[in-house]
N, C-alpha and C positions, 0 to 999 in steps of 0.2 A: 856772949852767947849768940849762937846761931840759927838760924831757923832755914831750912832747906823742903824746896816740893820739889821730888823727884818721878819724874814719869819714864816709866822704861818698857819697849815694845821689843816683840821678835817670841820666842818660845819661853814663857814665862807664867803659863796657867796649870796646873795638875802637874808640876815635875817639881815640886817641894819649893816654890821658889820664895814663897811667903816662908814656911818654917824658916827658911834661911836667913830669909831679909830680918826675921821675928830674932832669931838667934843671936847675930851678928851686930842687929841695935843693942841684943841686953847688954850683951857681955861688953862694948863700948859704952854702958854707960847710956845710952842716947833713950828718950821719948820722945813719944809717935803713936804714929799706924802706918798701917800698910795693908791694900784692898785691890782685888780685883777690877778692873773696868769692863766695860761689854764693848771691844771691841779685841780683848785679849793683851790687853797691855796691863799696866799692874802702876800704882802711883804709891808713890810714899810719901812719908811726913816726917821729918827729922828735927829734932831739939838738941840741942847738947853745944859742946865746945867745938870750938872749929875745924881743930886736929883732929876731935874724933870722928868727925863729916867727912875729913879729908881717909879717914883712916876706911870709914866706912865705904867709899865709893871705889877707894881702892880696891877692897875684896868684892864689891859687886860685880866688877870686872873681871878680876884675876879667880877667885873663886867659885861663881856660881855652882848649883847641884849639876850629875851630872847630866841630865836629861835638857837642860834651860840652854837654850840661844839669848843672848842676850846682843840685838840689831842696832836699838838704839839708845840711848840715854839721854833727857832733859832736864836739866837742875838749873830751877830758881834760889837763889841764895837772901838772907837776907841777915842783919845783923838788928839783932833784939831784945829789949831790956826785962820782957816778963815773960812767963812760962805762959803758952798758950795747952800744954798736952801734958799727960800724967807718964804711968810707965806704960813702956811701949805694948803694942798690942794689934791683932788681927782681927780687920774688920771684916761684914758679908758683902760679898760683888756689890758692886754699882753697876745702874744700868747708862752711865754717862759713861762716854770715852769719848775717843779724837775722830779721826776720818777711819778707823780701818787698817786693817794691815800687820794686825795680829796675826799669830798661828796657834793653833790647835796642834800639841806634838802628837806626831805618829803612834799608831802603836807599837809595842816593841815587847822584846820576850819575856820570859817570867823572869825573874832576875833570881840572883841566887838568895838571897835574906829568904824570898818569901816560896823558893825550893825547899829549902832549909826547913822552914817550917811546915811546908807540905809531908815531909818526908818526918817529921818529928813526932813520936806516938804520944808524947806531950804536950802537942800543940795543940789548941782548938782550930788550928788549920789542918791537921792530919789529915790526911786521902782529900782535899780537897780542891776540886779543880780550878777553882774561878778564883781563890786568891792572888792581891794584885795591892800595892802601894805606890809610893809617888815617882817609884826608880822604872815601872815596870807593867805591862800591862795592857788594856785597850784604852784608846781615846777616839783619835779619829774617829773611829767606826760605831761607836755610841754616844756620839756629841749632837745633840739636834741644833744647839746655836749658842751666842756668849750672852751671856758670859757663860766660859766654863765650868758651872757646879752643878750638883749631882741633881737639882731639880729640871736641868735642863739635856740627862742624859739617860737614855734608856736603864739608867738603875734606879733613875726614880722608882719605879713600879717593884722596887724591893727596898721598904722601909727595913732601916738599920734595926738591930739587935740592941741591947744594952751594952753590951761588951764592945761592937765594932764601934755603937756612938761614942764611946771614949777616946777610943784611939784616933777616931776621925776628929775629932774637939783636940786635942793634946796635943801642943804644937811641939813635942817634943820626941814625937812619936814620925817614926818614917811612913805612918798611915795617914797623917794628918792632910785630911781634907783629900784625901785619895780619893776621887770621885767612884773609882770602882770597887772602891773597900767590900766585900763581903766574906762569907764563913757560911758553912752548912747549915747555921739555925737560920739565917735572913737571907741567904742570897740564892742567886740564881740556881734551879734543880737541873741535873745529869737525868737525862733517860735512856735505856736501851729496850728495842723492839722490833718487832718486824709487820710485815705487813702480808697477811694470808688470806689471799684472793681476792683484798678489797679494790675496786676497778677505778677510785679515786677518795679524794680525802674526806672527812666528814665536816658538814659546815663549821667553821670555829664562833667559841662560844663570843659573848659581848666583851667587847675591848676592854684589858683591863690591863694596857701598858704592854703587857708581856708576848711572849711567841706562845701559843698554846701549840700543847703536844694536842696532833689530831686524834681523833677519834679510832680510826682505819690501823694506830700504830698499837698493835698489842703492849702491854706495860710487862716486858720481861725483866726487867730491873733501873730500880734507881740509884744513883750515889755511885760509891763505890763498885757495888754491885754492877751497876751499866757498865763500868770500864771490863768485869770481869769478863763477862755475858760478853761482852764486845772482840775481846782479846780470846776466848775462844773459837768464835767463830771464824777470825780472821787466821788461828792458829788448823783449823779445819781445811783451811783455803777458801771460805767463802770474803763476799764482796758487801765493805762496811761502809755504810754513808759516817762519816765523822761531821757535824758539823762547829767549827770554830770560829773566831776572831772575825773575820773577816767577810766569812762565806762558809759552805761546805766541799769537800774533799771527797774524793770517792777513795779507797784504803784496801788492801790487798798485799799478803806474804808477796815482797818481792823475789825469793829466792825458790817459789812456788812457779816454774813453767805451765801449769795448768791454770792455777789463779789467775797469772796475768793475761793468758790468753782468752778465760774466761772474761776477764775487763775490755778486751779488746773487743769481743764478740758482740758484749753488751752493750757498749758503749760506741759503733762502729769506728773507730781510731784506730785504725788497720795495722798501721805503722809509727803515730806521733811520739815522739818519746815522751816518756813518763817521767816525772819528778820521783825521786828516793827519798824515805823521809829517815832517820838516824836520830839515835840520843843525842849522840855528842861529837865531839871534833875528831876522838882517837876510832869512834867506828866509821867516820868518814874516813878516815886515814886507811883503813883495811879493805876497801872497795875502790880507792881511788889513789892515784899520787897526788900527793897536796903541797906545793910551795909553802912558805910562810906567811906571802900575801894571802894567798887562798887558807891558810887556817883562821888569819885572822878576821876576814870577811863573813868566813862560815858562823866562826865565835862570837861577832858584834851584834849588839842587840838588835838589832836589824832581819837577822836570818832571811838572806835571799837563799834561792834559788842557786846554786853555784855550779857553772858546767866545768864537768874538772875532766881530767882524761886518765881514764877508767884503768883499773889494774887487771893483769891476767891473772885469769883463777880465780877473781870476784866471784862470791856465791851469789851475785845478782843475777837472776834469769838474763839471758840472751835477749829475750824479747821486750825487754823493759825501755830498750834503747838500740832496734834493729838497725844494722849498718852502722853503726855512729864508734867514734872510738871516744868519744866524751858520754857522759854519765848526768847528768844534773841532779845535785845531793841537796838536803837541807837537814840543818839540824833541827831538833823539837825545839818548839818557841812557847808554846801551851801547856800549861797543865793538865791537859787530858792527853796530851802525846806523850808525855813523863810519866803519868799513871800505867796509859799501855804499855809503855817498855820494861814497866816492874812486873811484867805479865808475858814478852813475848823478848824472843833473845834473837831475832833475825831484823834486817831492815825493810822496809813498808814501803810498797809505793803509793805515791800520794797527789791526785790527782784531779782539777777544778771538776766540782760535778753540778754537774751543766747538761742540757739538752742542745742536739748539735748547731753550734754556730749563733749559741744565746747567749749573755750573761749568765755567771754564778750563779745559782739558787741558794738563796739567803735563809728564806721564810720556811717554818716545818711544815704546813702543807702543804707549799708549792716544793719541798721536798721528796716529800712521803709521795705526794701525787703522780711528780716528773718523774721520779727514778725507783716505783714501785717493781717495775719488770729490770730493772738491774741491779739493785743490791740485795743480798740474803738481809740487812738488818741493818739499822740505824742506832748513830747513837747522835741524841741530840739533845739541847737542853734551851730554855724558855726566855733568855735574856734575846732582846730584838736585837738585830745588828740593823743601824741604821743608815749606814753608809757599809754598800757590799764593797771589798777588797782584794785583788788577788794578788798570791806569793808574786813579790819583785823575784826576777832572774839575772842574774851580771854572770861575767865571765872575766877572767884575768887573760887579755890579750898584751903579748910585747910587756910585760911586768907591770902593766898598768891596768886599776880593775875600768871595767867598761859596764857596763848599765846596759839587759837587753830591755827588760821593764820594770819601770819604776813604780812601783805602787806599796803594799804594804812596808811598814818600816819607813817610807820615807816620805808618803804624801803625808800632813799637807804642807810639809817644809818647804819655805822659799829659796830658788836656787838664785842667786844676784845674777842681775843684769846690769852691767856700768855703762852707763851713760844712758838708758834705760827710762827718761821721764817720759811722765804720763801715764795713759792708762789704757789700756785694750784688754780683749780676749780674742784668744787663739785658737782655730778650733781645731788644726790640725789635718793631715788629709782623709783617706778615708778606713787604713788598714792600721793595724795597733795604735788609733788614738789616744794621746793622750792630753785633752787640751789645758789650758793654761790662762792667768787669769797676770795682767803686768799692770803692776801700782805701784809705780815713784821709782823702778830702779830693782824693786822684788818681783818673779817670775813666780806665781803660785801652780802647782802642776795637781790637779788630778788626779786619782787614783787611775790606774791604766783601764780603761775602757771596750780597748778590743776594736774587731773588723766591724764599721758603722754601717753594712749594708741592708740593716734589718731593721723592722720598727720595733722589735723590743730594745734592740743597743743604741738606739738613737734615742729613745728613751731615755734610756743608761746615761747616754753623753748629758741629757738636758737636766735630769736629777744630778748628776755627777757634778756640774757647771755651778746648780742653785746650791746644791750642799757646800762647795768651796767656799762660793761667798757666804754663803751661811758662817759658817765657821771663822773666817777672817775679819768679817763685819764689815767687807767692803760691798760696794754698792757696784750695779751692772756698768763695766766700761761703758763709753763713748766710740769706739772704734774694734770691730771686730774685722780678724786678720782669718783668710781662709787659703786653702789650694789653690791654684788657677787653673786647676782641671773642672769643664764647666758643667757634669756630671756628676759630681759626689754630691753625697746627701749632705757633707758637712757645707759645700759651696750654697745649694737652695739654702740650708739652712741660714747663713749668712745673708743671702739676699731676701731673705724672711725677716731677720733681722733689723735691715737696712730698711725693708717695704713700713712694716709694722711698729719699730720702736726707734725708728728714726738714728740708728744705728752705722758711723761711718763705716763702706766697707774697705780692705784691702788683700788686692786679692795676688799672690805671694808666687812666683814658679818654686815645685817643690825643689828642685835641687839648689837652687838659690838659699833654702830656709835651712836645707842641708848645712850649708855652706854656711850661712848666717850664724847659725848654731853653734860652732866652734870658734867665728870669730868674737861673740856676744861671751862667751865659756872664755876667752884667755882674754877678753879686753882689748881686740884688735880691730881696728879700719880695715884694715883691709890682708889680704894673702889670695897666693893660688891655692883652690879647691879642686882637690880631688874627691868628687861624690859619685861614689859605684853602689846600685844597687840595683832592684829587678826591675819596677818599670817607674815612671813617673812623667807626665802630661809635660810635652814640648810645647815652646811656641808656633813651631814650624809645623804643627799638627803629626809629630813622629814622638817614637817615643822612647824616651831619654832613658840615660842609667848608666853610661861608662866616661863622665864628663871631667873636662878638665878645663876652671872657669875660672878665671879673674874677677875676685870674688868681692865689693864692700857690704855694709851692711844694707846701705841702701838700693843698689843695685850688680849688676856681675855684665860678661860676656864670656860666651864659650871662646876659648881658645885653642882649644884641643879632645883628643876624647878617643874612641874606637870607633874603629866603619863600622856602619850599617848591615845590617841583617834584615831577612824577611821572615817575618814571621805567622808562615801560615793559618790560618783561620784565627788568626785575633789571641783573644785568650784563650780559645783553647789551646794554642801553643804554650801558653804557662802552664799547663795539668800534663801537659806530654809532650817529654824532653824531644821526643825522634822529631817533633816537627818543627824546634827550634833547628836542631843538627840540619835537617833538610833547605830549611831557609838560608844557614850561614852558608852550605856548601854551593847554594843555589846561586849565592850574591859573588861567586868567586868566579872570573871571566871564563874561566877555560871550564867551566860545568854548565851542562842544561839538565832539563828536567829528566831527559833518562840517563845520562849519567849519574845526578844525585842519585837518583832507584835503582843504578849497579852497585852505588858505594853503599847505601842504606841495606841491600840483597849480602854483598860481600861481606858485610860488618855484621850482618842478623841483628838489625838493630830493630826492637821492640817498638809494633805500635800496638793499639788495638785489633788492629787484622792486616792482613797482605791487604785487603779491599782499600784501607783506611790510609795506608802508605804511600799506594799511589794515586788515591785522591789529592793527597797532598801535592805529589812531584803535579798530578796536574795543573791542579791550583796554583802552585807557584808559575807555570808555563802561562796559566791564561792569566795571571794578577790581582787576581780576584781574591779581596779579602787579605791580603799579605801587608798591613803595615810596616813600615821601617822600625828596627831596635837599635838604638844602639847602647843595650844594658850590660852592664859587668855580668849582673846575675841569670840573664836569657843565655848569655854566652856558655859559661858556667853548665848551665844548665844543657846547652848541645854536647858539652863535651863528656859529662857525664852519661849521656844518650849514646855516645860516640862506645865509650870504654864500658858499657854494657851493666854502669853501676847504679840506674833506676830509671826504671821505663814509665811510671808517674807517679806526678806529686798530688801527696797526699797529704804535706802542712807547707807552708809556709817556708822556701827555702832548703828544701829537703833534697834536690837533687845534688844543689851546691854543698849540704854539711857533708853529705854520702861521699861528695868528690874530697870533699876536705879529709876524713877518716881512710880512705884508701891510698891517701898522698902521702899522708904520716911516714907511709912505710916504705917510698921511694925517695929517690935520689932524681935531682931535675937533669934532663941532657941538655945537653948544648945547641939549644935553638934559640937564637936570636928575635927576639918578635918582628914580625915584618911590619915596614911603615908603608904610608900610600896617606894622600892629602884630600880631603873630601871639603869641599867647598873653601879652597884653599887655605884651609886650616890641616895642620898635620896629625898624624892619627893609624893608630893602632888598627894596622888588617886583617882583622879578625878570619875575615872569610880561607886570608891563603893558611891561616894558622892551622884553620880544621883541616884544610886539605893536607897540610903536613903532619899533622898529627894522623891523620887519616892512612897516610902512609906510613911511616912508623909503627902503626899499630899493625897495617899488613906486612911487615917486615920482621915480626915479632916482637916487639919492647914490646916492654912488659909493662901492665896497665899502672902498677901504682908509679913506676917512673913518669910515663905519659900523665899523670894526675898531677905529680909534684914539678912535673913540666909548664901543665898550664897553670898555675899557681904564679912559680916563680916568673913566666915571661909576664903576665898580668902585672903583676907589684912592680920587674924592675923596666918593663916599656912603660907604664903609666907614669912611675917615678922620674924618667929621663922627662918623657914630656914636661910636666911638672916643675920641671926644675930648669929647661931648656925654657919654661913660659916665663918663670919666672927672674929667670938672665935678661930677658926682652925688655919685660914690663917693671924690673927695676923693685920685687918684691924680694921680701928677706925672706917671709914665711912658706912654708907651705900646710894647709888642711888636709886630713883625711877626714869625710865620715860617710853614712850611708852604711846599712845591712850588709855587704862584702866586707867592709871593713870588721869584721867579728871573725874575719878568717883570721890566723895567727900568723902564718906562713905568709900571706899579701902584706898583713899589716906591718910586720917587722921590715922586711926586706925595703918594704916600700921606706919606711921611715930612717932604714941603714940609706937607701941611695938620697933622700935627704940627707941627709946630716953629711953625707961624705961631700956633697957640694956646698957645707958650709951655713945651710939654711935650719931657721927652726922649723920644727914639726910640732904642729898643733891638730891634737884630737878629742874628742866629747870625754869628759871625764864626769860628769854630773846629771848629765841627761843620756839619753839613751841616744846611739848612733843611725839606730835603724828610723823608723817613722815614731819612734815613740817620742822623738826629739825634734820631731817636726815644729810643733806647736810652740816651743821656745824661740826657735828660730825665725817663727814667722812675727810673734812679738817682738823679735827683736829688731826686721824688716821694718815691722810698723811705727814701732819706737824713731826707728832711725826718719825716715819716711818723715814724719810727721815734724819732727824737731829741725829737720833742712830746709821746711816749708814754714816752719816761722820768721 
């Protein structure tokens, strides 16, 4: 007889993994236990014959439930002449574990068993929103710390029922120990109301675990009832706070031009496109063309955010996604999005509801309060969310999907880092942070964060930072990894860190972390990187974005990249493309400042006034205030100023998607990218490009040829370079990553003129390519960093 202690870490708390471990000893025969740890790890105890030990470790491996990651496995064995344990059995958490390094699995959609049952006039789950078992559910986002059980998650505050206590005790039940088990008699309450003239929330009563419905919300219906009440009014065309999972949603008939504009008005998002929210995979299918990759990401429990490219004749308002020829869909993940659908037969836009430029609003009075004057009605219900959430986004670029943010569905799952020892946090730069927490080789990522330039989202970051460790049960690094731009809040914060808790710093160039980031993602030393995006802090005091670097994880050098551009008045040249255009045509020999203001006159290229225009051409003349770019995406952004397809940005990248949608429908001409050598390194002429384009467009061609022009010379001159560095410097690989890289049209081409010189192409598959993947990258600088220095 044998005796075995088995300890096994990685995703193995609330996704059935004891029922399993509990099942798989009976039926082998074996006694035991088997118990949670407080650090998220799970330990067993094994009796039996040896072959059944063997048999059993077998299927912990090969079979786990399907929710469980199972990272690692520790088995003491021993060989025994007396029975220490009875029949096998499940014990309650322990508050011992090891160092940390557990996970908490994400939440993820309602799963079908317990649709099934929502939808069953026989079930005591009938119309009920919040049911959830061990497949399916919230976690993350209701976890306060480990160990994982329900005394340590916002449903404490809703003691079980007789009937859910059953099922949560019954190891044979797919509820068991389902930390968010409830049903209408015990759990969490659905409300719908509005708010009529109250000018804020009403004080909330004394804390009693839960979110109280404020005062200020009229009680126009509960339960079922709220969905009805709800899905009426949104059927009117009025504007619904939903609040779910994660956060709240603001909700409106997408196929309603009135509605959405109404959203827009309210909410002042002029132009941002909007998320679509959908039942299922086959009404995505009717709004959009869907690959196979793209149905399956839409259908996995995960349900991002997916930008797909939109169909004609889509009954979705125009305005849902102005200029764009992509769409971003999701399917329902909630059972209050499933409820409204058995009420409303069009698709939903569905959209974070937020005050501008803050975090999600979580809490119902800082709901009712913030978004009194823009929604007709609220439907909201009393379970706290503890960790706010917002919808992950990806996209299927080149057949591969890509990650714009990673958040619901997939924090707080660890993405590997190989060769990864130690331990840091990362805190990422300063725009879609998302940082990141590295122990032993595992990258823990945070829910997505957002733009850090505000004291409520830097809040956000530092709760967001202590909840991860929370949940993982690991303890604050040793070394935190930041930007090397010496302005961001995330930087002070780091050296706040370093002053006060004695905290090593390192501090990372962003395109390097770019770069790092895809090497640390496929397991490589080293390749040429290709990192194009819109701006990011040079050493040279200019500012970077179209680079091509000779890349390890510990260090890089530029080798190539696009000339320089000037970019009139700082940032404000990022809000208004005509003054990116001005600088590039400014930086071309044969133009001065009133020439550029003939080509800007002859072109009617949009500023804010004639006045504004040739502030600029002056500005450029006297040099005042004009830093150097050399970004993919400031270029981008001229050229779309050029071809008259957005005069300013209003999110985030908006010039460049506009330029991306009107390219779709050209054909590129045959212009060669022009070279020219800037600090004798070789490099893409941006400046003579626009002059060529420039001309061309006065010769007629037609704008979306001229769009799917500058595309394809971007992908296949950066590629030559890239490939040409990498003949020099004796690299097999080559990188893409960076916010450009999510064009389709760069990304392919660029990765065809790889491949056709024989090299790999490696790009972000796990992490986000834009800055949402910064913060792995820079742990993975610091990792590397740190282990060279031993």
């Amino acid at each position: 007889m044998e005796r075995a202690t088995i300890r096994v870490d990685g995703v193995v708390q609330s996704v059935g993994f004891r029922p399993f471990v509990y099942r798989t000893a009976t039926d082998l025969g074996l006694r035991g236990t088997v118990r949670n740890l407080g650090d998220a790890g799970v330990r067993i105890e094994l009796e039996g014959e040896a072959a059944e030990v063997d048999a059993f470790l077998d299927r912990l491996h090969e079979e786990p439930p399907p929710l469980a990651r199972v990272d690692t496995v520790e088995i003491e064995r021993e060989v025994v002449d007396t029975a220490a344990f009875g029949p096998f059995e499940i014990l309650d958490s322990a508050d011992e574990g090891g160092n940390g390094g557990g996970s908490i699995p994400p939440d993820t959609a309602i799963c079908e068993a317990c649709l099934t049952d929502m939808r069953d006039p026989d079930s005591r789950y009938h119309d009920y929103w919040a049911t959830a078992c061990v497949d399916c559910g919230p976690r993350f986002t209701v976890v306060e710390g480990l160990p994982y059980d329900r005394p340590t998650t916002s449903m404490a505050a809703f003691p079980m029922c007789e009937d859910c206590r059953d099922e949560y005790e019954s190891p044979a039940d797919r509820r068991y120990h389902a930390q968010a088990i409830a049903c209408p008699q015990c759990g969490p309450t659905l409300r719908y109301g509005s708010v009529d003239g109250a000018e804020e929330a009403a004080p909330e009563p004394p804390d009693t675990g839960r979110d109280p419905f404020p005062e200020a919300l009229s009680r126009g219906a509960d339960g079922p009832g709220a969905v009805r009440a709800a899905a009426g009014t949104l059927a009117d065309g009025g504007l619904v706070v939903v609040k779910g999972v994660g956060g709240a949603h603001l909700v409106c008939d997408a196929t309603d031009p009135a509605a959405v504009e109404r959203l827009r008005e309210r909410t002042g998002r002029s132009a941002k496109p909007f998320a679509v929210l959908v039942p299922d995979v086959d009404a995505a299918a009717r709004l959009a063309h869907l690959s196979e990759t793209e149905r399956e990401a839409l259908a996995s429990p995960r349900r991002p955010i997916l930008l797909v490219e939109a169909r004609d004749g889509s009954p979705v308002a125009a305005g849902v996604a102005p200029g764009l020829h992509t769409v971003g869909v999701m399917c329902a993940y909630t059972g209050v999005h499933h409820l409204l659908f058995d009420h409303l037969d069009g698709p939903l836009v569905c959209t974070s509801a937020n005050l501008p430029g803050r975090p999600m609003l979580v809490e119902n009075g800082a709901i009712v309060d913030g978004l009194a004057d823009v929604a007709d009605g609220f439907l909201l219900h009393d379970r706290r969310i503890v960790a706010r959430c917002d919808d992950s986004v990806a996209r299927v670029v080149d057949g591969g999907h890509r990650l714009v943010r990673r958040s619901r569905g997939f924090a707080p799952t660890p993405v590997d880092l190989p060769g990864g020892d130690g331990r840091a946090l990362a805190l990422g730069p300063e725009l879609d942070v998302t940082p990141t927490v590295l122990a032993d080789g595992d990258c823990y990522l945070t829910q997505y964060v957002g733009d850090v330039d505000d004291l409520a989202t830097f809040d956000y970051l530092r709760d967001g930072v202590d909840h991860l460790l929370s949940v993982t049960g690991l303890d604050r690094p040793p070394v935190v990894a930041h930007d090397a731009h010496p302005d961001f809040q995330t930087t002070d914060h780091a050296r706040r860190l370093e002053r006060e808790a004695g905290l090593e710093r390192v501090a990372v160039q962003h395109h390097h972390a770019h770069a790092a980031s895809v090497l640390a993602e496929h397991d490589r030393d080293a390749a040429i990187a290709v990192t194009v995006d819109g701006v990011g802090y040079g050493p040279d005091g200019t500012v970077w974005g179209g680079e091509v670097l000779d890349a390890t994880r510990t260090d890089y050098e530029r080798v190539a990249g696009l000339a320089p551009m000037a970019m009139p008045g700082g940032d404000r040249a990022t809000r208004h493309p005509g003054r990116m255009l001005a600088g590039g045509l400014f930086a071309h020999p044969g133009h001065d400042a009133e020439s550029v203001r003939e080509v800007l006159r002859a072109h009617d290229v949009p500023f804010p006034s004639a006045e504004e225009r040739d502030l600029v051409c002056q500005q450029l003349d006297s040099g005042v205030n004009t830093p150097e770019t050399t970004s993919a995406g400031r270029f981008l952004d001229a050229v779309s100023a050029l071809l008259g397809i957005c005069s300013e940005r209003t999110y985030e990248g908006e010039p460049a998607m506009r330029l991306e949608a009107v390219a779709a429908d050209g054909t590129p001409l045959d212009i060669d990218p022009p070279r020219t050598t800037v600090d004798g390194r070789p490099a893409l002429d941006m400046p003579r490009f626009l002059v060529e384009l420039a001309d061309r467009r006065a010769d007629g061609a037609a704008r979306a040829d001229l769009a799917a022009t500058t595309q394809e010379a971007l992908a296949l001159g950066l590629g030559d370079l890239a490939v040409a560095a990498a003949d020099r410097r004796g690299r097999d690989a080559v990188a893409l990553s960076g916010g450009v890289a999510y064009n389709e049209h760069i990304a392919c081409r660029l990765r065809e003129r790889v491949a056709d010189a024989g090299l790999a192409f490696l790009a972000n598959e796990q992490v986000p390519q834009g800055d949402g993947g910064v913060a792995y990258g820079q742990a993975a600088v610091a990792a590397a960093r740190h282990d060279g220095d031993r």
